[in-house]
C-alpha positions, -999 to 999 in steps of 0.1 A, spaced: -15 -441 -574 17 -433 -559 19 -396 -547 45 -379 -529 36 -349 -507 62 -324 -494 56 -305 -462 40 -323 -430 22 -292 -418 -16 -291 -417 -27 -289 -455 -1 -317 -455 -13 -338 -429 -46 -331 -440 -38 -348 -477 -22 -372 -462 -51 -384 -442 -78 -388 -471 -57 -397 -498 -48 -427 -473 -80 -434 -468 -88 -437 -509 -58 -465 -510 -27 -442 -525 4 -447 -514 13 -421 -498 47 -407 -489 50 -380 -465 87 -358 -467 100 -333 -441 125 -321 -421 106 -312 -392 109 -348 -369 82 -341 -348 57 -334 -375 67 -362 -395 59 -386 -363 26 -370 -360 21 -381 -393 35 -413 -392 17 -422 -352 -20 -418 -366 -21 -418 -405 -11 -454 -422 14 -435 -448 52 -438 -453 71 -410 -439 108 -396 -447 130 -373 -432 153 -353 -454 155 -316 -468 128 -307 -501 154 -288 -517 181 -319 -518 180 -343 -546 195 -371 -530 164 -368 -506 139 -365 -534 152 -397 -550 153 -413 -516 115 -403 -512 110 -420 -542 99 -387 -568 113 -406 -597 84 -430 -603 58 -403 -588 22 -400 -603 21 -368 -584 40 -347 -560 26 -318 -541 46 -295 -524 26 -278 -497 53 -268 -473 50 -227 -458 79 -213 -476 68 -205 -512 108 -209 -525 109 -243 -510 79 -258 -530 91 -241 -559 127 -256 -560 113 -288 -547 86 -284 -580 116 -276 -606 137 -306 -593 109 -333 -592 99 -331 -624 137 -329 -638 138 -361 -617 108 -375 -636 74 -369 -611 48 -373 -640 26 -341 -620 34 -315 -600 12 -297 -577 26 -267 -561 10 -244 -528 26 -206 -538 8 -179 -514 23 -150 -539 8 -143 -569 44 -132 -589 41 -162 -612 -1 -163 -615 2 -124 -627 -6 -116 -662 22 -98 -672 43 -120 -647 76 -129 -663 87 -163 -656 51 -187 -656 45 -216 -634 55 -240 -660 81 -227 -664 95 -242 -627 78 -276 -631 49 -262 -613 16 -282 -636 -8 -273 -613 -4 -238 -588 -22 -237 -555 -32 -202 -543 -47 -207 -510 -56 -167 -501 -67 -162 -528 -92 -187 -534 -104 -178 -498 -105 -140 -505 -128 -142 -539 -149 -170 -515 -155 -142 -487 -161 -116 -516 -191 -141 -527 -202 -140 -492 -208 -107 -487 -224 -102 -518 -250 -130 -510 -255 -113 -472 -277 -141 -463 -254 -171 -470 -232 -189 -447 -217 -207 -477 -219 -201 -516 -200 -223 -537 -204 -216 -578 -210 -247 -602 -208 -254 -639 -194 -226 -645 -210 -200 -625 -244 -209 -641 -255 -229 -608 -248 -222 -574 -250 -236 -542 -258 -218 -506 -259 -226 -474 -282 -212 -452 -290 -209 -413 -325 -217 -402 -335 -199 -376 -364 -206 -351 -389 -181 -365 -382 -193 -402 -415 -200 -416 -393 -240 -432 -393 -249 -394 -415 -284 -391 -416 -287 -430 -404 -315 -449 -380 -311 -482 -413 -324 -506 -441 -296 -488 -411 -275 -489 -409 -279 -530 -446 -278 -531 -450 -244 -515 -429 -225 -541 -431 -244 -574 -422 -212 -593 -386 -224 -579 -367 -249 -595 -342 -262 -570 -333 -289 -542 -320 -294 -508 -290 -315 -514 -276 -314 -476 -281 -305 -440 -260 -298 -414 -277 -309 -382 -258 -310 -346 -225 -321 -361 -244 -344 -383 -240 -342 -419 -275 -355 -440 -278 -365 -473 -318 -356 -472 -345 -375 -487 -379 -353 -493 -395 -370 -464 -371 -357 -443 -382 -323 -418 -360 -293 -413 -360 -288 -382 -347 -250 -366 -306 -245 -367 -303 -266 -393 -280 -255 -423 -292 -262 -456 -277 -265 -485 -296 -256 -516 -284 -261 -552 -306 -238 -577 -295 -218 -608 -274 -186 -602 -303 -164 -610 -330 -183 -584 -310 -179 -554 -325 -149 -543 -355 -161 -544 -343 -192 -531 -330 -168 -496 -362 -152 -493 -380 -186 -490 -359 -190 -456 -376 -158 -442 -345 -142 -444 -337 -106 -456 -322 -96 -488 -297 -72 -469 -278 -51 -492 -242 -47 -481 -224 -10 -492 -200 -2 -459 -173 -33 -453 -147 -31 -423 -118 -53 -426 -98 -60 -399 -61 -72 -407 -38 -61 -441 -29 -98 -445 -28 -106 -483 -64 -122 -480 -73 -86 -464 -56 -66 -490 -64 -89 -519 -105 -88 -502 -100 -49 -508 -81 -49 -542 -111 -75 -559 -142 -49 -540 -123 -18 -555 -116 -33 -589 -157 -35 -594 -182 -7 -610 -200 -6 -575 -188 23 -553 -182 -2 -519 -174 18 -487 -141 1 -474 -125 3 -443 -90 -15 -434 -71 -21 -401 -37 -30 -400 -23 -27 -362 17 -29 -382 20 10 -389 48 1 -417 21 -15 -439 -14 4 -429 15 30 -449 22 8 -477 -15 -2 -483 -30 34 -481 -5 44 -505 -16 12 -529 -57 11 -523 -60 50 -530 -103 39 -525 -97 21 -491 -95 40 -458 -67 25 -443 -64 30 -403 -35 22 -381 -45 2 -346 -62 -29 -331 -88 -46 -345 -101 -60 -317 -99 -29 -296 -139 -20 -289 -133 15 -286 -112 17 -320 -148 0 -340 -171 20 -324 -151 53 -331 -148 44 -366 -183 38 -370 -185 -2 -364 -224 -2 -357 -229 20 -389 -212 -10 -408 -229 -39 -429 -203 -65 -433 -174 -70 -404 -143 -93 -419 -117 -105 -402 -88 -119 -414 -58 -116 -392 -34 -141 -385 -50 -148 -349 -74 -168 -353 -88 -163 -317 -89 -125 -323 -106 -132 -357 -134 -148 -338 -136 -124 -306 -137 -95 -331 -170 -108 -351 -188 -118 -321 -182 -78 -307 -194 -68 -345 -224 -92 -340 -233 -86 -306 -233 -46 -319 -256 -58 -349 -232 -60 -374 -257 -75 -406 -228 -100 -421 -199 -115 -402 -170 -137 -419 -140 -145 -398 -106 -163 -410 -102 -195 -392 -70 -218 -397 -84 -251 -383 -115 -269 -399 -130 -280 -369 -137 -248 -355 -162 -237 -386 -193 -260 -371 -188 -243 -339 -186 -210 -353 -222 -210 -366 -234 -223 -327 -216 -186 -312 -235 -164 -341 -208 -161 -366 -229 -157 -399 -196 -175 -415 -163 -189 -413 -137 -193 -438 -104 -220 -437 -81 -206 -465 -66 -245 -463 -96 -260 -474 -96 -239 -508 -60 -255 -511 -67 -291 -507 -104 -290 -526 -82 -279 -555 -52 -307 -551 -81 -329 -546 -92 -327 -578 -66 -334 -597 -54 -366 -574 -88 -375 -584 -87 -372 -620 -107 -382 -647 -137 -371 -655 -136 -349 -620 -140 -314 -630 -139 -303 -595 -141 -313 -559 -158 -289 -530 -158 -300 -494 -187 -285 -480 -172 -263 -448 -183 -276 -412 -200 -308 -430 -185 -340 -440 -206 -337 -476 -187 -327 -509 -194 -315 -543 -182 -333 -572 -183 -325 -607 -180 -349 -629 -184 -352 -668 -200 -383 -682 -175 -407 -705 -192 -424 -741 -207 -457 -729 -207 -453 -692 -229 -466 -669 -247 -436 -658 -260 -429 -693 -277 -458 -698 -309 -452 -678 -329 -422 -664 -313 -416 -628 -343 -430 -611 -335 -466 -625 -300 -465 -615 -285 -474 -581 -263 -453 -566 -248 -459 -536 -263 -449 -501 -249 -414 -488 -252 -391 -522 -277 -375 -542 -279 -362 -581 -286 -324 -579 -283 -306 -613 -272 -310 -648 -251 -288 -672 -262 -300 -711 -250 -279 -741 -246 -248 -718 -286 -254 -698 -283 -262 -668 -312 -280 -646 -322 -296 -613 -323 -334 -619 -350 -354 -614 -358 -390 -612 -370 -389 -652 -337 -371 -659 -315 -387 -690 -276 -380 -688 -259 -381 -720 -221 -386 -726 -201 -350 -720 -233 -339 -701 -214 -327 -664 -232 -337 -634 -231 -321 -599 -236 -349 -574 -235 -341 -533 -222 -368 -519 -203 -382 -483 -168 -392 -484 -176 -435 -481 -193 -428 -512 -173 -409 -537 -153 -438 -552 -189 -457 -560 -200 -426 -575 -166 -417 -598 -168 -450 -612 -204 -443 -631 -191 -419 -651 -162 -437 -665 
């Protein structure tokens, strides 16, 4: 597949790097020299140098005969001129990263098809409705929702008093056979384990359970961890992932105490004026004296999502150290999410991973109905719906091989949903959530087609 992808910068460069890997050809355009050789010095992709919003350079790139173009550069106007032009110019799909929500509105005037734009990326906010999930499930480091909301999977911390210490997954299933679900990954040291039930959890592991939406709970307390309820939320930073985090709490029947900071004084006015239910304070949020006079250790959930990422960490460690019950903080590069868990952040959030899970899908294709990287791990979540007459219909799952690295964990069939098991039948149209590592995937896609 031939895909063109506008904008070198780290969602970019991150594309780049696995759709390589899968065998695409991949061309990389900017205008920005230095991130282009970047690009070109460590990933094996074509690169070009020329301006998004000039014809002559799209043609150059080579848009004409595109399967797919994604423009993912940090100007919104950019990727949509460069969306409008490539598919005059004949790109067969267009994927396109917008952080404002003017043309995903539903009253919004002009749609995105209506720019060339087949596919619309909203990075923010797919990372503000994931920290929203989060603080609802307090326990949870990650919560991810499956075919279509009727399945979900969490992650969860083990800690060294956790009565799963020493067990293995099968003793583990054993012990509470009133619960239907599985451990489909662990996080161990910076390794990622795709579990078989004689394996042990071990303490500081994260596990990764799949179970149906209305188990988890019980799934939670299994881990010896409290069912906290969360009622007083501090945000720290009006970004739009801070204001949107605000605007989704306050649009819902429960009466959520919010508090914002916003150290700009020009928009703490603009967004008291807007979120009429939102205290909105002017100052710091990583001054100590500022949380604890507005009541930090009297708070259940500490967010932070400024555009610091160092402050956004320093700022949940003071809210954890002051026994803060839930901590998420905004982090722009992947690789500090592992670490984050090691320090005592109860979770970290990488709006740029919302942005390429969602591009990844449709580069994908198929019978992919979605693709989930699983934060801090090198696991992900597929979805996939099973084609008439393919091979993974054929037999019960426990008579077919799939390749090392990935494991079957539930089944969506005529709107059930359950955990699969070796005696489990697939049947064409049934979707399928498989966890799986990346050296996998392609082994895995081609069962279903």
């Amino acid at each position: 597949m031939k895909i063109v992808i506008i904008g070198a910068g780290e969602i970019g460069y991150d594309l780049a790097s696995v759709l390589s890997q899968e065998k695409h050809d991949v061309i990389v355009l900017d205008r920005d020299k230095d991130c282009l050789d970047k690009v070109s010095e460590n990933l094996d992709v074509l690169c070009h140098e020329g301006n998004a919003t000039s014809a002559k350079d799209l043609v150059d790139t080579g848009v004409k005969d595109a399967d797919i173009m994604i423009a993912v550069t940090s100007i919104d106007e950019v990727n949509m001129i460069a969306s409008m032009m490539s598919k005059r110019l004949g790109a067969k799909m267009v994927i396109a990263r917008i952080r404002s929500d003017e043309l995903s509105r539903p009253n919004a005037p002009l749609k995105s098809t209506d720019l060339g734009i087949d596919v619309l990326i909203h990075p923010e906010q797919s990372a503000a409705q994931e920290i929203v999930r989060l603080v609802k499930r307090a326990s949870a480091s990650d919560l991810i929702n499956l075919a279509d909301g009727k399945m979900q999977m969490i992650g969860l911390r083990i800690g060294k008093d956790s009565p799963l210490v020493g067990k293995s997954l099968i003793k583990y299933a054993e012990e509470y056979p009133e619960i239907t679900f599985r451990v489909v990954a662990i996080s161990r040291r910076g390794l990622t384990i795709i579990p078989s039930g004689s394996v042990q959890i071990r303490a500081l592991d994260q596990i990764f359970v799949l179970a149906k939406t209305e188990e988890i709970p019980d799934v939670v307390k299994t881990s010896g961890k409290p069912n906290v309820e969360i009622n007083r939320i501090m945000i720290a930073g009006g970004t739009p992932i801070g204001s949107m985090i605000a605007r989704i709490l306050c649009r819902e029947e429960k009466n959520w105490n919010i508090k914002l900071i916003e150290p700009d004084h020009d928009k703490a006015v603009d967004l008291a004026h807007e979120l009429k239910d939102v205290l909105v304070l002017n100052g710091n949020p990583t001054d100590p004296d500022l949380l604890a006079t507005e009541g930090i250790t009297d708070t259940d959930a500490f967010i932070s999502v400024t555009d610091d990422e160092e402050s956004n960490i320093i700022s949940c460690l003071m809210a954890k150290h002051l026994e803060v019950q839930k901590t998420v903080a905004l982090v722009s590069k992947s690789d500090y999410i592992p670490l984050s868990q090691t320090i005592g952040l109860d979770a970290a959030i990488n709006k740029k991973s919302a942005a390429s899970n969602e591009i990844h899908r449709h580069v994908r294709g198929g019978r992919v109905i979605s693709v989930t990287a699983l934060q801090g791990t090198k696991a992900e979540v597929i979805e996939l719906q099973a084609a008439p007459g393919s091979k993974i219909t054929k037999k019960p799952i426990r008579k077919i091989k799939f390749p090392e690295g990935c494991v079957v964990g539930g089944i969506l069939s005529d709107g059930s949903t359950d955990i699969a098991t070796g005696q489990s039948q697939i049947q064409a149209e049934d979707r399928v959530i498989i966890f799986c590592l990346p050296n996998a995937i392609e082994k895995v896609t081609s069962l279903f087609k």
